[in-house]
C-alpha positions, 0 to 999 in steps of 0.5 A, spaced: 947 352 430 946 358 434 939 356 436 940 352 442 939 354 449 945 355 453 945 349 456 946 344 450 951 338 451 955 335 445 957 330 443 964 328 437 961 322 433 965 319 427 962 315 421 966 308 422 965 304 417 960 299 420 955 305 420 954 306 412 948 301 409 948 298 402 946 305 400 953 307 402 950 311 407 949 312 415 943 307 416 937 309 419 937 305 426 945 308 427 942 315 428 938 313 433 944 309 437 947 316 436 940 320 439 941 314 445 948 316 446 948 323 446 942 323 451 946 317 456 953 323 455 948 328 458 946 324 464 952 322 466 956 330 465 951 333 469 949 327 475 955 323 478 953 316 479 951 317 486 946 322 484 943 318 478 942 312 484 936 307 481 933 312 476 934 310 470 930 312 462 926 309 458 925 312 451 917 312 450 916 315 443 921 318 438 920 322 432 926 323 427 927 327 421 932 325 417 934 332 413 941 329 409 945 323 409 952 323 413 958 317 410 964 314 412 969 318 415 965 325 416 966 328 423 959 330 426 957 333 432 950 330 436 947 336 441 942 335 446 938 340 450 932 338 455 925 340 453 919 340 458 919 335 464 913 332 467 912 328 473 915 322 470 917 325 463 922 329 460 923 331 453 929 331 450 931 334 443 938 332 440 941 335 433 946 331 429 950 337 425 956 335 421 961 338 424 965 345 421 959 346 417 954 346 422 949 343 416 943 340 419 943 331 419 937 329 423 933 332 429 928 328 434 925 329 439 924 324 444 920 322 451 924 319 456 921 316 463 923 315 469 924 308 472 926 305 478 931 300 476 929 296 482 922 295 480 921 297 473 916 302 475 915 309 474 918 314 479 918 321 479 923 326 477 926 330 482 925 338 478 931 341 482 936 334 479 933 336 472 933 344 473 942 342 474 940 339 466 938 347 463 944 350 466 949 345 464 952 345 471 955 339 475 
């Protein structure tokens, strides 16, 4: 856990039982609604709804790897830092950890882009806005 870049976001998740499938664990499709959420908290701890205005980020591509399984009533932690930001792309990794241990649940990587909420069409990052990401400052 002590890996992360200074500026990672956390976020306290706990396994709710509409969270397990019929293999008595956390479904697949729920780590990537969490992946969404820890992302969507970062965004809104660090810009205030002024400063976010039209913007909005569409995921592009995800790549997940589930390393152990999570059950009903286990307190993790989703963690978020942001990666490399283009033009109208940002990286973004998120850890899921249980929480206490810090053993690993799943790691992904995503590309997110730029949209204007407006118009649906790619805009471009503001570089100084994202730079406020890695410093974890408002």
């Amino acid at each position: 856990m002590n890996d992360l870049p200074p500026a990672a976001f956390e976020l306290a998740i706990t396994v709710r039982p509409e969270d397990i499938d019929e293999l008595g664990h956390v479904n697949n499709v729920v780590y990537l609604a969490w992946v969404q959420e820890v992302a969507k908290g970062h965004w809104f701890a660090v810009l205030s709804p002024e400063e976010i205005g039209d913007l909005v980020w569409v995921a592009v591509r995800h790549e997940l790897d589930y390393k152990k399984a999570a059950f009903e009533g286990d307190e993790l932690v989703g963690r978020t830092w942001i990666g490399e930001v283009s033009a109208v792309t940002c990286e973004r990794h998120v850890e899921i950890r249980r929480k206490g241990t810090g053993e690993l649940l799943l790691k992904c990587r995503s590309i997110w882009a730029a949209v204007n909420r407006t118009t649906g069409r790619p805009r471009r990052i503001d570089q100084e806005r994202m730079e406020r990401f890695r410093v974890g400052s408002k």
